[in-house]
C-alpha positions in Angstrom: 0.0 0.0 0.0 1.3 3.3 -1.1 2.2 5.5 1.9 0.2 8.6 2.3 1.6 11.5 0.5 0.9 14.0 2.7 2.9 12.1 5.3 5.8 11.6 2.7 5.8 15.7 2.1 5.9 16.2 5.9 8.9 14.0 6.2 10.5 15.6 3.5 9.9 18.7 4.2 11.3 17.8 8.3 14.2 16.4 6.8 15.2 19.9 4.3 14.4 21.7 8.3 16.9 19.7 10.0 19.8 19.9 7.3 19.0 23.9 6.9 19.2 23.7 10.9 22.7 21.9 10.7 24.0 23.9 8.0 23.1 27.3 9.8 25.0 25.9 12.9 28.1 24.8 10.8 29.0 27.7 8.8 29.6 30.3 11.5 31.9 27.1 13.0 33.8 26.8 9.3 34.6 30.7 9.3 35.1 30.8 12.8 37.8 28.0 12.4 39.2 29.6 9.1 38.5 26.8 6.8 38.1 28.7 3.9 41.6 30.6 4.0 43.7 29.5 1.4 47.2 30.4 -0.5 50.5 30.7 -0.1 52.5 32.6 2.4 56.3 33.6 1.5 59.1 33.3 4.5 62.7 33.9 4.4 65.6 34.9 6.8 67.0 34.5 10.2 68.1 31.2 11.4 67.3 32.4 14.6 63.6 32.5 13.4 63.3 29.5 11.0 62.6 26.8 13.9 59.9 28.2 15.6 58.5 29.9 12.4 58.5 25.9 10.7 56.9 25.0 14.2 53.7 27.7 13.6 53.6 27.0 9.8 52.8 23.1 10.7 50.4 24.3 13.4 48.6 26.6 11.6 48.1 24.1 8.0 46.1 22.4 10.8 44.2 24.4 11.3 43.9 25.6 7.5 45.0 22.9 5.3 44.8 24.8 2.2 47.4 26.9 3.1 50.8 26.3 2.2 53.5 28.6 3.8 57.3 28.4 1.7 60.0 28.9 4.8 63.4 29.2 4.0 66.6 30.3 6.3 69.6 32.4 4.9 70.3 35.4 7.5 68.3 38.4 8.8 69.8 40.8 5.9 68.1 38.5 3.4 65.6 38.3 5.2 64.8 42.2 5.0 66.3 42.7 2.1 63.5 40.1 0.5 60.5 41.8 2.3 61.8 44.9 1.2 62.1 43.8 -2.0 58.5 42.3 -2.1 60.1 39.2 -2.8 58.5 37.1 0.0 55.3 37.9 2.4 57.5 38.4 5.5 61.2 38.8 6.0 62.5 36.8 9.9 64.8 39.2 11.2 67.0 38.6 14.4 68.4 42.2 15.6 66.2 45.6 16.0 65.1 47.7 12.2 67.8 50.0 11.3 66.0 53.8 10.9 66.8 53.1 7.1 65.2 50.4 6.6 61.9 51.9 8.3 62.7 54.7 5.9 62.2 52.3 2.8 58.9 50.8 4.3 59.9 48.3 6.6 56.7 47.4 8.7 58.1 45.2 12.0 55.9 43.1 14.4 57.7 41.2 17.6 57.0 37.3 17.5 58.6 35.9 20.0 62.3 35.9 21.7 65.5 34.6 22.2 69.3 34.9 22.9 72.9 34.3 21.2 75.3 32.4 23.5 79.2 32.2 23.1 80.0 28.3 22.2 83.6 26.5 22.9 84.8 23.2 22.2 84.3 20.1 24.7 87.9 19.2 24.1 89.2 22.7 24.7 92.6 21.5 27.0 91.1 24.5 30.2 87.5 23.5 29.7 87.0 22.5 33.2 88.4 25.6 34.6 87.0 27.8 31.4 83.3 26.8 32.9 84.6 27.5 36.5 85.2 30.9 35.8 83.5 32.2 33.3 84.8 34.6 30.6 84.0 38.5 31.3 82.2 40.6 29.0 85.3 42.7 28.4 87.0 39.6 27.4 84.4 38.3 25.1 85.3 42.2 23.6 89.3 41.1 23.7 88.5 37.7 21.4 86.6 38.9 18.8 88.3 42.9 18.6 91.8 42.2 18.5 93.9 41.4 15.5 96.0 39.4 18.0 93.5 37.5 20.5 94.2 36.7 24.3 95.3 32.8 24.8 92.7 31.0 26.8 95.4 31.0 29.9 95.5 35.1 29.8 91.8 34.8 29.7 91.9 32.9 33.1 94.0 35.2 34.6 97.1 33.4 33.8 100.2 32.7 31.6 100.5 30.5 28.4 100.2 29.9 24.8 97.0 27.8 24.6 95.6 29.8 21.2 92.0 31.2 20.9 91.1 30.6 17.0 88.2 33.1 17.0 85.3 32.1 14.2 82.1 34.3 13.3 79.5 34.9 11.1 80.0 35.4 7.3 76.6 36.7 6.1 74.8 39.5 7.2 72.9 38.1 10.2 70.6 39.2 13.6 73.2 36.6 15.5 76.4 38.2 14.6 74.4 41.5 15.2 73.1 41.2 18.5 76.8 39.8 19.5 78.6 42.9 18.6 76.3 44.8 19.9 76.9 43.2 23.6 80.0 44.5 23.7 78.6 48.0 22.0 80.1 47.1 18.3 78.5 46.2 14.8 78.8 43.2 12.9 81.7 44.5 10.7 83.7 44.9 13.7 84.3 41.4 14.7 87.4 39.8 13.5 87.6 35.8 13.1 87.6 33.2 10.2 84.0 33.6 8.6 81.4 31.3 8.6 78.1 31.3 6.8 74.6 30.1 8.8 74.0 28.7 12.6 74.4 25.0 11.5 77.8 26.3 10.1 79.4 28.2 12.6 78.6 25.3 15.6 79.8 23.0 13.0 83.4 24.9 13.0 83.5 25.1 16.6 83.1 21.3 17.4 86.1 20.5 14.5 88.1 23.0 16.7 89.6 22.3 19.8 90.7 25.8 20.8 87.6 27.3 18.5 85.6 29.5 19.9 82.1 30.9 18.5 78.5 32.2 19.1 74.9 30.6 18.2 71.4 31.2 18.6 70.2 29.0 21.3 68.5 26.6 18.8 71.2 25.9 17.1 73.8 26.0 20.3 71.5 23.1 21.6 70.3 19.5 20.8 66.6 20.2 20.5 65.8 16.3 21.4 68.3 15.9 24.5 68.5 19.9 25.6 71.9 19.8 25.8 74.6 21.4 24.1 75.1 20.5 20.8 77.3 17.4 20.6 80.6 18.0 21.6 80.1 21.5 22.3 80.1 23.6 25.7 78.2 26.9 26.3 80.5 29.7 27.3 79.1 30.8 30.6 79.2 34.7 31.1 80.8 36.0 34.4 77.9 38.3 34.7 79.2 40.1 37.7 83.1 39.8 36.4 83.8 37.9 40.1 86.3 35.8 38.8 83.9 32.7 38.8 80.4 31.4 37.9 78.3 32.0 41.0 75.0 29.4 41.1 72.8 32.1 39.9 74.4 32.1 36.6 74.9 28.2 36.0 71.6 27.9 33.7 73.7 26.8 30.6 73.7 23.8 30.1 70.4 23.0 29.6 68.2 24.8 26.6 65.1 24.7 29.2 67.2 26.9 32.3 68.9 29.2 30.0 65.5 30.1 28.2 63.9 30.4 31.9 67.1 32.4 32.9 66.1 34.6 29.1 62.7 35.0 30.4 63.4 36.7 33.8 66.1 39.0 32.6 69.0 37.0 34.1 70.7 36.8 30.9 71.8 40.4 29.5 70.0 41.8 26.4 71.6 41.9 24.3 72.3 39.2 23.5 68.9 38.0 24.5 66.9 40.3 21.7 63.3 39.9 20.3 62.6 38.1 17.1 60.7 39.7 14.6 58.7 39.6 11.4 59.2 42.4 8.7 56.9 43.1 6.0 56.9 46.0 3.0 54.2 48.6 4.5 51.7 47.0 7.1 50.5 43.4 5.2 47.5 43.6 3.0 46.9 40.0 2.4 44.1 38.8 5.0 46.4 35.5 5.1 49.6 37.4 5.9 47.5 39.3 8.6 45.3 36.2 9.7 49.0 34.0 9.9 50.3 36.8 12.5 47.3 37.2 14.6 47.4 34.0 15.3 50.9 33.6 16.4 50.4 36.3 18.9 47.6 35.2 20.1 47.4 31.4 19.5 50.9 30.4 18.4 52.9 31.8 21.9 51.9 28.7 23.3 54.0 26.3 21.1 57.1 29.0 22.2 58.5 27.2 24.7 58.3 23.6 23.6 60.4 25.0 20.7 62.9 26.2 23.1 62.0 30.1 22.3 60.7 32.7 24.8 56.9 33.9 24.6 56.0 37.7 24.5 55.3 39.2 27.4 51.2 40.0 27.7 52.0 43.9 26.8 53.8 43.2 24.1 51.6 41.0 22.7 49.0 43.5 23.4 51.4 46.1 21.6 51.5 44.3 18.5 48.0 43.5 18.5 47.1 47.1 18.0 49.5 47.6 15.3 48.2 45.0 13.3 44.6 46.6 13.9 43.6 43.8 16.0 
């Protein structure tokens, strides 16, 4: 027996109610959640950056799987020099805008922070008396000033001819930057056999028993163990020049305490320094500007995991407003 078709319409017609229903429910959640952003965002530039920016670029696709987002490290001055440029979205930039480049439009937002550390060699012949004491920050000037370094036994307070082979930074970088600038110098100032990239530079160090160099702190330290990179030491800093390493300063060597240390201004700035992203003029892409909201607001909490330091609330706040949050 056919079924009565005023009951069939009313089925019908209760079934086309509940999908409208469910349909009116789910779209606010599908633009709430961003499902519909798509493209591509451009990154290049500081190695200091490139970790934790790869970390929120796999966080964020997620979120938005239509999104792809091109990441690539080579130093802060490329970097700016490819936002500037309009060459990529964003430029990653390790050291604080030069007034020039805010001249030619450079547009800077803080992202997180973070810190360049002095790195020695775990064979160096003093090293057990090197982490004892500590080098001074008018030493650390003495290494990497001087045509003719200080051996490692004047820099104990001693006599001897155990060399310092000094290495830096080749390319233009936030790291070799924010280094000089500890000891109130520029980049072009410090003297030492050149070495392009993070990976590079810790790589020179543990080939050299008497080498001596600086990283950022994700690339001075194992990010599975959160030690110091294999067969490496971290140069502690005598902060108060006492002639030793007092327990208040021994948080290097592990990425975790010297992070914590970072975060509660125990470590000087510089070289602890914030990161930032650089764009050409203020972004106008809603995925550029959808990418860095999110990091400020959702991203800070995969910060530490990735051994980086989150903003501070006001800062956060800050940058917020500039973006026209």
């Amino acid at each position: 027996m056919d079924e009565d078709p005023m009951k069939k319409m009313f089925t019908i017609l209760t079934v086309l109610f509940l999908l409208t229903l469910l349909a009116a429910r789910t779209l606010p959640a599908q633009k709430e959640s961003g499902q519909k952003l798509q493209g591509t965002i451009t990154i290049s530039g500081a190695f200091a950056l490139y970790p934790m920016v790869v970390k929120w670029s796999e966080e964020f696709r997620k979120l938005y799987p239509e999104v792809r987002i091109d990441v690539s490290a080579g130093g802060a001055g490329k970097g700016i020099a490819d936002a500037l440029a309009d060459m990529v979205d964003i430029g990653m930039v390790s050291r604080e805008i030069h007034p020039a480049e805010i001249e030619k439009g450079a547009w800077f937002i803080p992202v997180t922070k973070d810190a360049v550390v002095p790195v020695i060699n775990r064979d160096n012949p003093l090293l057990k008396e090197i982490l004892k004491k500590g080098i001074k920050k008018s030493d650390f000037a003495r290494i990497w000033l001087n045509e003719e370094p200080p051996t490692w036994n004047e820099l104990l307070g001693g006599k001897g001819s155990v060399q310092v082979h000094v290495y830096t930074r080749s390319d233009s970088c936030g790291a070799a930057e924010t280094w000089a600038l500890y000891f109130g110098k520029k980049q072009e100032d410090l003297l030492g056999i050149g070495i392009f990239g993070d990976p590079g530079l810790n790589e020179a160090v543990r080939k050299d028993a008497l080498g001596i160099g600086y990283n950022n702190i994700n690339y001075a330290y194992d990010a599975t163990t959160l030690k110091p990179m294999a067969g490496t030491s971290i140069l502690p800093i005598d902060l108060n020049a006492n002639g030793r390493i007092d327990a208040e300063e021994s948080f290097y060597n592990n990425r975790d305490a010297i992070a914590k240390a970072i975060a509660e201004d125990k470590y000087p700035s510089p070289p602890a320094r914030d990161l930032y992203f650089v764009c050409k003029g203020q972004p106008k892409k809603q995925l550029v500007n959808a990418f860095i909201k999110w990091i400020l607001k959702q991203g800070q909490k995969f910060v530490p995991e990735a051994g980086y330091i989150p903003l501070a609330p006001g800062k956060i706040s800050q940058a917020l407003t500039k973006i026209g949050q």
